[in-house]
N, C-alpha and C positions, 0 to 999 in steps of 0.2 A: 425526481422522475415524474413524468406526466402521468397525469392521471387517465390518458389514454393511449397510454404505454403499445397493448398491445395492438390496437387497430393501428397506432402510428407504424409500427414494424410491419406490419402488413401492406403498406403503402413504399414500403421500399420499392427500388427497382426492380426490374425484374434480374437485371446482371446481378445485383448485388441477393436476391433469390436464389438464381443457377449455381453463382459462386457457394452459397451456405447447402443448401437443400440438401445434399446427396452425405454431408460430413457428418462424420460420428465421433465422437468426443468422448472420454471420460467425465469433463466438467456437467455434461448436462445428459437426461436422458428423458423420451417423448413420454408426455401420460394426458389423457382425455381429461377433460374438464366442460362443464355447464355454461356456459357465454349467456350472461343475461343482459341485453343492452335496452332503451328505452322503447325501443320496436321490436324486440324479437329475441327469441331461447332458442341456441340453439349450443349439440355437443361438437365442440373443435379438441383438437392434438393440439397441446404445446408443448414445447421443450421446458422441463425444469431443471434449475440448477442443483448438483449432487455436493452435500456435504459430508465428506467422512472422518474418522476419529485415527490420530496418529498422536503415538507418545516418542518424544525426546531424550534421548539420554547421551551425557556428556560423561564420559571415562566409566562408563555401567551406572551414570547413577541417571535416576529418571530426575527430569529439572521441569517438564509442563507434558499437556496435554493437549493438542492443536483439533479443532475441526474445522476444516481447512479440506478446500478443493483437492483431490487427487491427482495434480502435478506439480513436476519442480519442485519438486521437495529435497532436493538439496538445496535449494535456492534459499527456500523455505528456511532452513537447519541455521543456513552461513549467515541471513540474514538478523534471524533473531538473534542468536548469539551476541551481533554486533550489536544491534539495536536496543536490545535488553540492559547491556555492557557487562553482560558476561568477557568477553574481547575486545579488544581494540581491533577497529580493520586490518591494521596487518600483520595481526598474529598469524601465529603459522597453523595451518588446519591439518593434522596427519591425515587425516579419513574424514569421509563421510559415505556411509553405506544404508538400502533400506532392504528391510526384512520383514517381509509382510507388511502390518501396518507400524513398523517401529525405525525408527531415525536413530543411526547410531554413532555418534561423534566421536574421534579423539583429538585432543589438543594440550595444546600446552598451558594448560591449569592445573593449578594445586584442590584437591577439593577444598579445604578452608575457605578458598577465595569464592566458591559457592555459596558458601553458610553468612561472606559478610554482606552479601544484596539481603536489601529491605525487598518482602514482598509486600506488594498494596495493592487491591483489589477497585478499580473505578469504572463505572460504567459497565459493569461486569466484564471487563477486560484485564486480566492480569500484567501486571506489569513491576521491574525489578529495575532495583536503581541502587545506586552509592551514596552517601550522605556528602559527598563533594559535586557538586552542580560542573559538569568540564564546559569549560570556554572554549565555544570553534577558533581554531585560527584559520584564519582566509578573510583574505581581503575583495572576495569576490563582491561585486555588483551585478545587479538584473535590473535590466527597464520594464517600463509597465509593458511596453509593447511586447516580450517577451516572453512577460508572465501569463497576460490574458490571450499570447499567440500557444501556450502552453498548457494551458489550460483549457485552452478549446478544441484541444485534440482527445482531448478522456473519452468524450463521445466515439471519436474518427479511431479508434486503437480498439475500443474495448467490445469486441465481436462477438464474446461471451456475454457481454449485456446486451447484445442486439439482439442473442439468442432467449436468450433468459428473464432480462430484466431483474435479473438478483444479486450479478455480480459489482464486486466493487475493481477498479481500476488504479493503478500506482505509476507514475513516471519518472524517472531519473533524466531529465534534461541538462543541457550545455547553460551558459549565459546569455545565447540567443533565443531561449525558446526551444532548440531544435531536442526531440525526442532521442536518444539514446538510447532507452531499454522501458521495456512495459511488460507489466504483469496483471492478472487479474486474479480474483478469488470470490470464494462465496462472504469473505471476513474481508473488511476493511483495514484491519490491524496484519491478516497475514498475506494482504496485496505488497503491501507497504514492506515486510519482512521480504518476502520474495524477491520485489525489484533490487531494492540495498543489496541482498544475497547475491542475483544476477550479475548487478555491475561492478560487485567486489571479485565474482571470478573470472570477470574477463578485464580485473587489473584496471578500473575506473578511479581518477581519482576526485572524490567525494566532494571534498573541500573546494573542487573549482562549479558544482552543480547544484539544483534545485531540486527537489522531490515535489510533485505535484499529486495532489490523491483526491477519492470521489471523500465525500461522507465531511463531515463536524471534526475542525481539529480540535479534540478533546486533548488534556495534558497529555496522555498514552502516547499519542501520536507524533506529540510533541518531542517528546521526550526521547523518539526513537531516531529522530533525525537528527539531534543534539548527537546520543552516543553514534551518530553513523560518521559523527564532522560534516554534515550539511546545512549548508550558511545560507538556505532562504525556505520556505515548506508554505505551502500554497493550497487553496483550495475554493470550489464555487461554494462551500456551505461555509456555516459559522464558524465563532470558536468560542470559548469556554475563561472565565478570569485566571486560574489555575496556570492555562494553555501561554497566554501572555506572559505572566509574572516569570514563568521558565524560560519563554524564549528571551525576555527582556536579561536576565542573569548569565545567561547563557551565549548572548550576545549573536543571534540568528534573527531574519525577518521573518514575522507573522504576516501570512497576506492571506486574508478571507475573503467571501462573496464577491470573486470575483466575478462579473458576469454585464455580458457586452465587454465596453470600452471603461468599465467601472470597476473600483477594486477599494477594500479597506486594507491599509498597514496600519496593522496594531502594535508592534515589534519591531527593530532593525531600520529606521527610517532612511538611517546610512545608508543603507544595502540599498538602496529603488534610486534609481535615475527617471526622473520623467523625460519624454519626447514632447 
């Protein structure tokens, strides 16, 4: 993000002003703050982003604790499941209901099969996995044109960071580039749960798209578009050794710093068609 985040949003349009000004959100709410810039103090209103605490439970048993923006949170539920690999994508989901602040899942799990995911703790992000690595099957391709035209919409989608500057951004795209479904949140890990969640309940199939996300693919992130069957995962930051060695076993494309007409593949070489 720039480091003059907020003067630059102030220089939006004015359409793109009239459109936002008047909206009220759960994601964000207004609070006064002190503006100190090289000429001058003074107090302005901004919108800050709201994070709040939701706990998980699959057949009554609690499985994590989310703080995570207060929407879509069924999205939210369907998403990690899969991404976690609690589920495969087309397990069957009986329910999903929320109650207050608690997410209430039924599905077709034994609880045993709770107890055999390894937890592991990275980047202070939890994360729960199988001790067999799954191989995407798809045979999908993406051109660079695609990916950096996909990427350069995280900006153009994510309106709660035009608000805020705190949220992070998640895409599920075609093999063109073209956006599909988008989510944001105050968590980078539960943007990315969300969107998976999103285009799983409106019957998406995974294995022909890219996920595109704000932030460091760290292995977490990695790891989550492995268990979703997404065969390419992109982003304008870094990534991490861990992040590779997964995608590389796993047989998905790593594509980092993307940015301009520039991109590193770490991962999946297969997968990239240049133009």
């Amino acid at each position: 993000m720039s480091e003059k985040w907020y003067s630059e949003r102030n220089r939006k349009t004015e359409v793109f002003r009239k459109d936002e000004e008047d909206i009220s959100s759960p994601f964000y709410v207004p609070m006064k703050c002190l503006e100190i810039t090289e000429n001058s103090k003074q107090h302005i209103n901004v919108d800050v982003i709201v994070e709040e605490r939701f706990d998980l439970f699959v057949n009554n048993v609690h499985i994590t604790t989310f703080f995570a923006s207060p929407m879509e949170l069924e999205e939210l539920a369907l998403g990690f499941l899969v991404c976690e690999g609690f589920i495969e994508p087309d397990t069957k989901v009986d329910s999903i209901r929320i109650e207050d602040r608690c997410i209430f899942c039924e599905i077709e799990i034994n609880i045993p099969e709770l107890e055999e995911l390894i937890h592991l703790e990275r980047c202070g992000t939890t994360s729960y996995r199988k001790d067999v690595i799954k191989h995407i099957n798809s045979d999908a391709k993406f051109t660079t044109g695609a990916i950096i035209r996909a990427v350069g919409q995280l900006k153009e989608v994510g309106r709660i960071w035009h608000r805020t500057g705190g949220a992070h951004t998640s895409i599920i795209c075609d093999n063109q580039g073209e956006v599909l479904f988008f989510c944001e949140d105050v968590g980078r890990a539960c943007s990315v749960d969300k969107v998976v969640g999103k285009a799983l309940l409106n019957g998406t199939d995974l294995s022909e798209c890219a996920l595109v996300t704000t932030g460091r693919l760290a292995s977490t992130m990695v790891s989550k578009a492995v268990n979703a069957g997404i065969p390419l995962v992109a982003s304008k930051g870094a990534t991490v050794r861990e992040a590779v060695e997964l995608a590389e076993k796993a047989g998905i494309a790593l594509v980092a710093f993307v940015r301009g007409k520039n991109l590193y593949v770490y991962a999946g070489e297969g997968r990239i068609q240049t133009e």
